[in-house]
C-alpha positions in Angstrom: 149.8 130.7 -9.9 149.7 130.1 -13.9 146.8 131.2 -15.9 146.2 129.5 -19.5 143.4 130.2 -22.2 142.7 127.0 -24.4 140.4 127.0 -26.9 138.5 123.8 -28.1 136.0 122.9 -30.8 133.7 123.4 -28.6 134.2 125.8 -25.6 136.9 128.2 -24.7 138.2 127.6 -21.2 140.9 128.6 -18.4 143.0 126.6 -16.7 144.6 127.9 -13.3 147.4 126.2 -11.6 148.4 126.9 -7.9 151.1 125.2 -6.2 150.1 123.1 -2.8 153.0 124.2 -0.5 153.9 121.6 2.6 153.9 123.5 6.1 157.2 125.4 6.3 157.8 124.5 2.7 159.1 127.0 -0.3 159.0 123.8 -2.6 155.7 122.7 -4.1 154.5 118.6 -3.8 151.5 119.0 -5.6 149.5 121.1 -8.0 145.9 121.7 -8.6 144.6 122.8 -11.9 140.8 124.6 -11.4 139.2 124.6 -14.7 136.4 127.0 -16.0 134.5 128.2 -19.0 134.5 131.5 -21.0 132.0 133.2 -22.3 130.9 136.7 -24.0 134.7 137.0 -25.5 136.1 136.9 -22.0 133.7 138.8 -19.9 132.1 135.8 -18.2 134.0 132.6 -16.6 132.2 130.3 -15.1 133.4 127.6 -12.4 133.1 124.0 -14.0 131.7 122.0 -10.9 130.8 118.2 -10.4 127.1 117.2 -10.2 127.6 117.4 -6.3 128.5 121.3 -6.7 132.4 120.7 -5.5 134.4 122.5 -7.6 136.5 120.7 -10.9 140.2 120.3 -9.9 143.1 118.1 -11.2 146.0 117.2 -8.8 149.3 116.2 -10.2 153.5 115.9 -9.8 153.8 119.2 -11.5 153.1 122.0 -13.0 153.1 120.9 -16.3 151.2 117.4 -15.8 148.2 119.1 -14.2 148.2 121.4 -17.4 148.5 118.5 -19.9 145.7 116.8 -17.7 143.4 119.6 -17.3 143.7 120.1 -21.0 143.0 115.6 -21.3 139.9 116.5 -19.3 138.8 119.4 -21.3 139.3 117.9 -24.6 137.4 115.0 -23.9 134.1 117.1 -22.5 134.9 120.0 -25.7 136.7 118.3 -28.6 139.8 119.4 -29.6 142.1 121.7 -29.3 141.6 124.6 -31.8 144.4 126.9 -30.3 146.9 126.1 -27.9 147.2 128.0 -24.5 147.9 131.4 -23.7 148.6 133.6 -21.4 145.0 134.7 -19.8 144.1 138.4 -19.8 140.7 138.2 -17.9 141.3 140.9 -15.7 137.9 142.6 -16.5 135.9 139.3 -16.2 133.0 138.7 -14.5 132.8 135.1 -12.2 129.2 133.9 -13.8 126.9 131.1 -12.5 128.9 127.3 -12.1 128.5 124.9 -15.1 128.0 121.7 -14.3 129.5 118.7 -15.7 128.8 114.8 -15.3 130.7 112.7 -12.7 131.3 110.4 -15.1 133.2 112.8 -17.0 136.0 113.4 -14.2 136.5 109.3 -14.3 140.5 109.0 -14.4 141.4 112.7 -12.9 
């Protein structure tokens, strides 16, 4: 799994990308990028869920097109991007209440 911290104008946020593995498969088909919020200078992330509570994920191709879309996503709810991804070191974080965004906001992911 990949970790990256983005910040926007707006929000800072994680995106975390695990492969999806077909049974006895080493090669991924798909990935899923899970998207939260940070808070407190990294002490607090909080899920992003829909407005039925399911949680916000972004299936893609690869790797690298469920990061550009997760960031898409992100940057349309936040504004833009104020400094690119890095690496996250959230180790001592806290997992805080869910933040809940509009459907209408995942329209296209």
């Amino acid at each position: 799994m990949s970790c990256q911290q983005v910040r926007f104008a707006l929000a800072d946020c994680v995106v975390e990308i695990s492969p999806e593995f077909g049974e006895g498969s080493r090669k991924a088909r798909a990935y899923t990028a899970r998207l939260s919020l940070v808070e407190n200078e990294g002490t607090v992330v909080r899920p992003l869920v829909s407005g039925d509570g399911r949680r916000v994920k972004i299936r893609a191709e690869s790797e690298l097109l469920a990061f550009h879309s997760a960031v898409s996503y992100l940057r349309a709810r936040f504004g833009s991007v104020s400094r690119d991804g890095q690496p996250c070191s959230l180790g001592g974080a806290t997992v805080g209440m869910p933040v809940a965004v509009d459907d209408a906001d995942a329209s296209g992911f």
